[in-house]
N, CA, C and O atoms as a Tinker XYZ file with bonds, in Angstrom:
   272  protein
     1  N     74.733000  -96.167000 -129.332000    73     2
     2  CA    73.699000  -95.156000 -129.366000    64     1     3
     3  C     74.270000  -93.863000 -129.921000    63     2     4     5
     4  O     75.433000  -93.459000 -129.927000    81     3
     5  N     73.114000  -93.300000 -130.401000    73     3     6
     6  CA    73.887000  -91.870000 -130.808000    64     5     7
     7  C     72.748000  -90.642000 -130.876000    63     6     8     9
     8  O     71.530000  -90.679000 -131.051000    81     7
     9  N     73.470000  -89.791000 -130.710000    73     7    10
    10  CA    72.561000  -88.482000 -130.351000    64     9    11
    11  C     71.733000  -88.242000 -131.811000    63    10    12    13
    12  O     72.207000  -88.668000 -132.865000    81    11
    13  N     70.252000  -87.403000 -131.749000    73    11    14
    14  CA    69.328000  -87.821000 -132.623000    64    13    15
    15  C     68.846000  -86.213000 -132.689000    63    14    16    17
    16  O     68.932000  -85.853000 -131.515000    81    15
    17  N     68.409000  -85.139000 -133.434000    73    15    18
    18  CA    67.971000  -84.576000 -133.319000    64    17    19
    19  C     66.692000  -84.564000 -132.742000    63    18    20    21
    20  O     65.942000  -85.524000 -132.918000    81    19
    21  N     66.320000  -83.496000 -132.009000    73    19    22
    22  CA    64.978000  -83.358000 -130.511000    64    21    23
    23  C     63.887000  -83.295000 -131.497000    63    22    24    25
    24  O     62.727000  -83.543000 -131.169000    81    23
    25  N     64.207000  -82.987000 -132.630000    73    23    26
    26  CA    62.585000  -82.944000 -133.447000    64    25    27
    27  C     62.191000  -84.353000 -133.412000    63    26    28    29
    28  O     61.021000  -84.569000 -133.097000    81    27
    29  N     62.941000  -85.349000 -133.675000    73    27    30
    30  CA    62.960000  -86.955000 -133.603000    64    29    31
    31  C     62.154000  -87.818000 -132.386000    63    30    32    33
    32  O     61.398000  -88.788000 -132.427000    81    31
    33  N     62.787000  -86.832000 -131.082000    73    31    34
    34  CA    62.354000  -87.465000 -129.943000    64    33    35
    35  C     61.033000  -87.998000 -129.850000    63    34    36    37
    36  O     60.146000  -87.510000 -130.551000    81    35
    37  N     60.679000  -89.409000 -128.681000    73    35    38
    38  CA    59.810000  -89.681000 -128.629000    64    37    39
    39  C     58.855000  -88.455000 -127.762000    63    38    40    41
    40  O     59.343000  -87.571000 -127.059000    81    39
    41  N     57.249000  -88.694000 -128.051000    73    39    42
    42  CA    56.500000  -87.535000 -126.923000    64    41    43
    43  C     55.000000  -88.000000 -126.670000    63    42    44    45
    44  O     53.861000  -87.566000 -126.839000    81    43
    45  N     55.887000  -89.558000 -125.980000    73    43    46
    46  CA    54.955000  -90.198000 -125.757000    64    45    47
    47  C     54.855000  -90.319000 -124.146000    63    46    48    49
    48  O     53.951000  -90.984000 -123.640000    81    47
    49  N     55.823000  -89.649000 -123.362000    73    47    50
    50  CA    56.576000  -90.316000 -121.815000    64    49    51
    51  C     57.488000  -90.878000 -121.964000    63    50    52    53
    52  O     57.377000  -91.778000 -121.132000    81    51
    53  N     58.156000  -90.982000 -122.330000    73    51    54
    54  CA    59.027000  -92.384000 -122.317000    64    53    55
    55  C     60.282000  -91.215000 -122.149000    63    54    56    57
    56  O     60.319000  -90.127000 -122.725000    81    55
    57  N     61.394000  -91.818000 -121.096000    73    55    58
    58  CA    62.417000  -91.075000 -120.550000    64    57    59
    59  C     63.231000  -91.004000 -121.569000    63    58    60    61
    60  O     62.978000  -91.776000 -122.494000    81    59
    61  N     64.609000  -89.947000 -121.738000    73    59    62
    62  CA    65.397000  -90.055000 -122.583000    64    61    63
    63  C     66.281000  -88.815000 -121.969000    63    62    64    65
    64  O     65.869000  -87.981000 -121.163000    81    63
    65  N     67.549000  -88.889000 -122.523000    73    63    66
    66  CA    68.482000  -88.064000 -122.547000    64    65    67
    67  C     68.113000  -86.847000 -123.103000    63    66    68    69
    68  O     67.186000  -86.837000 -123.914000    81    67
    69  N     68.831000  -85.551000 -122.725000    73    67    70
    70  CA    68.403000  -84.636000 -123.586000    64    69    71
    71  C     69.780000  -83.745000 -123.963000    63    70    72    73
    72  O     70.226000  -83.720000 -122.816000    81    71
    73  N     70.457000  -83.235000 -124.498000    73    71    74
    74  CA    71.465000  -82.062000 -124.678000    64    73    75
    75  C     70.602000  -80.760000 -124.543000    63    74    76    77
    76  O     69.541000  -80.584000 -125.143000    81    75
    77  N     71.210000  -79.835000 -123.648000    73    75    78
    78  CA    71.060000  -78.690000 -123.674000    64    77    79
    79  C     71.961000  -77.647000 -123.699000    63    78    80    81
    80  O     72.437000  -77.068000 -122.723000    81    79
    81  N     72.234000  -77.372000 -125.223000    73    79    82
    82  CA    73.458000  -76.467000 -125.483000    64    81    83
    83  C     73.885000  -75.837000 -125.210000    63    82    84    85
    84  O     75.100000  -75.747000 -125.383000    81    83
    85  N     72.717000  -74.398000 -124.191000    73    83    86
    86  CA    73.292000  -73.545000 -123.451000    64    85    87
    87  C     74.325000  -74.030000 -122.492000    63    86    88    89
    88  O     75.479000  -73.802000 -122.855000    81    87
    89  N     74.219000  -74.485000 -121.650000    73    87    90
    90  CA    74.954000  -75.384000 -120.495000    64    89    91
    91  C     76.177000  -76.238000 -121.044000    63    90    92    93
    92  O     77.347000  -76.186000 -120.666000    81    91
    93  N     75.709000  -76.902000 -121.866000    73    91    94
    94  CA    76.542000  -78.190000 -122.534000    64    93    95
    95  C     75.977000  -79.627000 -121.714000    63    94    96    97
    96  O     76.673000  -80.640000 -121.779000    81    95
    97  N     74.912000  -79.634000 -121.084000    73    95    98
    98  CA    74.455000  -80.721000 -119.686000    64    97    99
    99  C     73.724000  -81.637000 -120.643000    63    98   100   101
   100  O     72.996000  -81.525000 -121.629000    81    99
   101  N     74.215000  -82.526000 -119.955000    73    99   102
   102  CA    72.786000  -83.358000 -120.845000    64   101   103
   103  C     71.499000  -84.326000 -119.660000    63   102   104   105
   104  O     71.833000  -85.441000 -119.259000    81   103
   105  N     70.989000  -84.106000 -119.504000    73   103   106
   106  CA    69.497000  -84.182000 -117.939000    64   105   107
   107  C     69.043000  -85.859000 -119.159000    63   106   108   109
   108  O     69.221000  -86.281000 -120.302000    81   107
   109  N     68.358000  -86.244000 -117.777000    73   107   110
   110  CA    67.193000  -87.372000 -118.211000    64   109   111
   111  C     66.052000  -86.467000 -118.575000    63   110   112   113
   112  O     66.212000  -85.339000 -118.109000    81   111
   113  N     65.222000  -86.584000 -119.097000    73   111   114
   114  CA    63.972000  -86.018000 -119.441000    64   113   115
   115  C     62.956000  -86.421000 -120.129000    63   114   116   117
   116  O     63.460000  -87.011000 -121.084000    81   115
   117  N     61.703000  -86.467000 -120.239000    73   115   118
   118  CA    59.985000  -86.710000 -120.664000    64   117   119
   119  C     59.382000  -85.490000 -120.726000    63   118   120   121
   120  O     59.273000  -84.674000 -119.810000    81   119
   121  N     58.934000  -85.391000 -122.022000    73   119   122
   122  CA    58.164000  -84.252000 -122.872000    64   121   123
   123  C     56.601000  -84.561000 -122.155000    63   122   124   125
   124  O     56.025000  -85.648000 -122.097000    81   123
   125  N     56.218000  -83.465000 -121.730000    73   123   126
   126  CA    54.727000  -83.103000 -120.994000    64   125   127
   127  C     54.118000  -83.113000 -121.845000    63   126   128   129
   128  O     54.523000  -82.173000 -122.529000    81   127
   129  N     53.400000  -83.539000 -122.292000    73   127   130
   130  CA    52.311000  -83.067000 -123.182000    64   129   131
   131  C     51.318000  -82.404000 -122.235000    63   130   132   133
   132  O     51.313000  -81.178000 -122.126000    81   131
   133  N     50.865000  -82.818000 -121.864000    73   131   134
   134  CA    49.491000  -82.532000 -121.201000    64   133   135
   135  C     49.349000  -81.181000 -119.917000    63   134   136   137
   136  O     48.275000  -80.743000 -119.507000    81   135
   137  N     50.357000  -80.841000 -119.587000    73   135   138
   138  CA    50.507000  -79.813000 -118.974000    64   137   139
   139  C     51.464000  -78.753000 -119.369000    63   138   140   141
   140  O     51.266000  -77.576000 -119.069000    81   139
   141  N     52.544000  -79.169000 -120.066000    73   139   142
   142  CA    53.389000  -77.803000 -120.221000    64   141   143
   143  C     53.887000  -77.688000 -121.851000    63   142   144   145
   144  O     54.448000  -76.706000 -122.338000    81   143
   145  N     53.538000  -78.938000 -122.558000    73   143   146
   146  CA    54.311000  -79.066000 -124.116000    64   145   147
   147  C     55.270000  -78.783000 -124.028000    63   146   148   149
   148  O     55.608000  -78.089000 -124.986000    81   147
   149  N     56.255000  -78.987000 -123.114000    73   147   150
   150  CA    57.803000  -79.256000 -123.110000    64   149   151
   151  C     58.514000  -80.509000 -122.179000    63   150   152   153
   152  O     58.042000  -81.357000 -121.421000    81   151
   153  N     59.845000  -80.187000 -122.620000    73   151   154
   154  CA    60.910000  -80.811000 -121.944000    64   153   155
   155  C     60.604000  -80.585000 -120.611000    63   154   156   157
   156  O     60.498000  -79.411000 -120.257000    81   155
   157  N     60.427000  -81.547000 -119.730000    73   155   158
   158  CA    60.116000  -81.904000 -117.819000    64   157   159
   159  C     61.489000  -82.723000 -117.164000    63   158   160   161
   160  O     61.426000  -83.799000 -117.759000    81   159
   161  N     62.324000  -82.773000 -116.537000    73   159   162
   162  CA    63.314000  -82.967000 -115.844000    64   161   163
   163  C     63.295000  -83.630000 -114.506000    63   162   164   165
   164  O     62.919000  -82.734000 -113.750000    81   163
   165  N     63.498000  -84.721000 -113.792000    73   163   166
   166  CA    63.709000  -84.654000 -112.314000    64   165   167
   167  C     64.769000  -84.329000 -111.911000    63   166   168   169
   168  O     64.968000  -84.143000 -110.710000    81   167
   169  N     65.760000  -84.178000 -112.898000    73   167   170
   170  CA    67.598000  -83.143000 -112.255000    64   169   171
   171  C     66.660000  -81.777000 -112.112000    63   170   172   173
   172  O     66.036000  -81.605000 -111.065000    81   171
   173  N     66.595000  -81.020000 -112.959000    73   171   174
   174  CA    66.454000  -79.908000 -112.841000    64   173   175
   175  C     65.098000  -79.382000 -113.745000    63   174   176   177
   176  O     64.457000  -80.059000 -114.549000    81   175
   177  N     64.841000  -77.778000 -113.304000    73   175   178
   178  CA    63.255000  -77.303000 -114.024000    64   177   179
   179  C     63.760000  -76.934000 -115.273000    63   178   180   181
   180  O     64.293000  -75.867000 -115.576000    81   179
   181  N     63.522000  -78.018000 -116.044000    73   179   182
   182  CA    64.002000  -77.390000 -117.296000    64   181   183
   183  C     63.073000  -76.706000 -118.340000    63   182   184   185
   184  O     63.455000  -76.514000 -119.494000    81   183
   185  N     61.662000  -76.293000 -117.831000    73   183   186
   186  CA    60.946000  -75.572000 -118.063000    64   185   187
   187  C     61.590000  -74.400000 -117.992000    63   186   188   189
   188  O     61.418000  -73.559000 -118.874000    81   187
   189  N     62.384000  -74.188000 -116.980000    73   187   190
   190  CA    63.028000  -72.687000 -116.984000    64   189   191
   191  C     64.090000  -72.226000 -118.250000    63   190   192   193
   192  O     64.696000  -71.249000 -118.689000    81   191
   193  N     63.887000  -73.440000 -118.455000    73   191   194
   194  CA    64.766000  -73.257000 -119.642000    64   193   195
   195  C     64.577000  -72.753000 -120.891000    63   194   196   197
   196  O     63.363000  -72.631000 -121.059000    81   195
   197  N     65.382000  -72.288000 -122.153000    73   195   198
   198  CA    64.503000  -71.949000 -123.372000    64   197   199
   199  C     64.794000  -73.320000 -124.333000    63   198   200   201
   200  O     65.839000  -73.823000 -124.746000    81   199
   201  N     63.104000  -73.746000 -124.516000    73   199   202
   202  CA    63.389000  -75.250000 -124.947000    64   201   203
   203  C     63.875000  -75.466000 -126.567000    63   202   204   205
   204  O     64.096000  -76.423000 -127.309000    81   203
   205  N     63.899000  -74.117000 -126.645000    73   203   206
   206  CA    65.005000  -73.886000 -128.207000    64   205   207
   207  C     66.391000  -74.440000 -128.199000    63   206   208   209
   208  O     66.822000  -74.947000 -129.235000    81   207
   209  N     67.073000  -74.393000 -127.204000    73   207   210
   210  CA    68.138000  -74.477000 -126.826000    64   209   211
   211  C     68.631000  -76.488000 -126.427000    63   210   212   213
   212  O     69.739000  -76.895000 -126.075000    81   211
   213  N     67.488000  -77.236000 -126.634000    73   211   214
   214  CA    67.655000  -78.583000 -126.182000    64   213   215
   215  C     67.539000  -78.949000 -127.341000    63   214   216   217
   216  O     66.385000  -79.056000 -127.757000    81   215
   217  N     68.646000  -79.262000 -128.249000    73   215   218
   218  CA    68.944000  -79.849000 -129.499000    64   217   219
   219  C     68.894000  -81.008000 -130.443000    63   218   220   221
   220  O     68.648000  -81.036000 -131.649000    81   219
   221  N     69.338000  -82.441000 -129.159000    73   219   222
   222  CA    69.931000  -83.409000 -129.523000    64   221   223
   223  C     68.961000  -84.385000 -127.989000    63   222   224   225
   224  O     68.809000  -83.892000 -126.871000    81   223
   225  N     68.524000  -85.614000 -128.368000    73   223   226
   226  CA    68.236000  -86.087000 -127.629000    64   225   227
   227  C     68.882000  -88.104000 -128.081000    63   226   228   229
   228  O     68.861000  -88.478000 -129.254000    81   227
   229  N     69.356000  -89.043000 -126.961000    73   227   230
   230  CA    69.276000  -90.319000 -127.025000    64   229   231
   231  C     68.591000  -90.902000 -126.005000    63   230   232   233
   232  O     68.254000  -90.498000 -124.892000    81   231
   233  N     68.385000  -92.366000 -126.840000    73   231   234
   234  CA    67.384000  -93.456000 -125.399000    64   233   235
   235  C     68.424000  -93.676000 -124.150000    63   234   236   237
   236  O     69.632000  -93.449000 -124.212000    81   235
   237  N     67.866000  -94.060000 -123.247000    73   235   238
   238  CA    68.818000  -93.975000 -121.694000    64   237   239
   239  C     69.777000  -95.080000 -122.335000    63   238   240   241
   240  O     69.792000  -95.432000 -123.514000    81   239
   241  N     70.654000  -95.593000 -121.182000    73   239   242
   242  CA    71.452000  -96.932000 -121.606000    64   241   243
   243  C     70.667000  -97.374000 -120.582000    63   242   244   245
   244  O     70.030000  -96.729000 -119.749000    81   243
   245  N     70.863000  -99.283000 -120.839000    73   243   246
   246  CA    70.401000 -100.347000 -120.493000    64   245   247
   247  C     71.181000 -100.167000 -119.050000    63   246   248   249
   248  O     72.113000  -99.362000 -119.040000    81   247
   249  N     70.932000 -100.707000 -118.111000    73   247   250
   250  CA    71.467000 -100.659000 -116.819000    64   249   251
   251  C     72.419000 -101.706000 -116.630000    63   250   252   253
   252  O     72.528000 -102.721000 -117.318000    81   251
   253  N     73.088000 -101.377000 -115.650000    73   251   254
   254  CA    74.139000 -102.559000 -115.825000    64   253   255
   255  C     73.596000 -103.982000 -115.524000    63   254   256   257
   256  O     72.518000 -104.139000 -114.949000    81   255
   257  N     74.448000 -105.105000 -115.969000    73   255   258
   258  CA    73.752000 -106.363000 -115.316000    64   257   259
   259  C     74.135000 -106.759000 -113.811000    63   258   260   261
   260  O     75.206000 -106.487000 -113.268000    81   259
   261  N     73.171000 -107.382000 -113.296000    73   259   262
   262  CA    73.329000 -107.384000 -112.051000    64   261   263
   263  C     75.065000 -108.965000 -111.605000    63   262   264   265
   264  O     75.259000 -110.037000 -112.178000    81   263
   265  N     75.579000 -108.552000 -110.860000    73   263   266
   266  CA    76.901000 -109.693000 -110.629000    64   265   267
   267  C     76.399000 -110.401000 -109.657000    63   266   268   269
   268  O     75.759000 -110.019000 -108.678000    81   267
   269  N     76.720000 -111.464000 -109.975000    73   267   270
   270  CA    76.345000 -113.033000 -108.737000    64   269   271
   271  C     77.011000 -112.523000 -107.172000    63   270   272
   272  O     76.939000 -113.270000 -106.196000    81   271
């Protein structure tokens, strides 16, 4: 996988990584449409954030497989 510019991102719901340069952090995150037209977070309010600053986004990774 590799990091994608945020203009790219999906902004459909669908979860994804995000970079946020100020910080250097990179959060799970889903673009609101419908209430805020930004980047939404369950780490953190990243509404508080300036969504100028969230650059680079990738798809999650696959989870591990489960062991017998």
């Amino acid at each position: 996988m590799e990091w994608n510019p945020i203009s790219t991102a999906p902004r459909d719901g669908t979860n994804i990584l995000i970079y946020y340069r100020a910080d250097g952090i990179i959060y799970d995150a889903t673009f609101d449409a419908d209430n805020y037209s930004e980047w939404v977070s369950s780490d953190y309010e990243i509404t508080n954030f300036m969504q100028s600053d969230i650059t680079h986004w990738m798809p999650l990774p696959y989870p591990p497989e489960a062991t017998p």
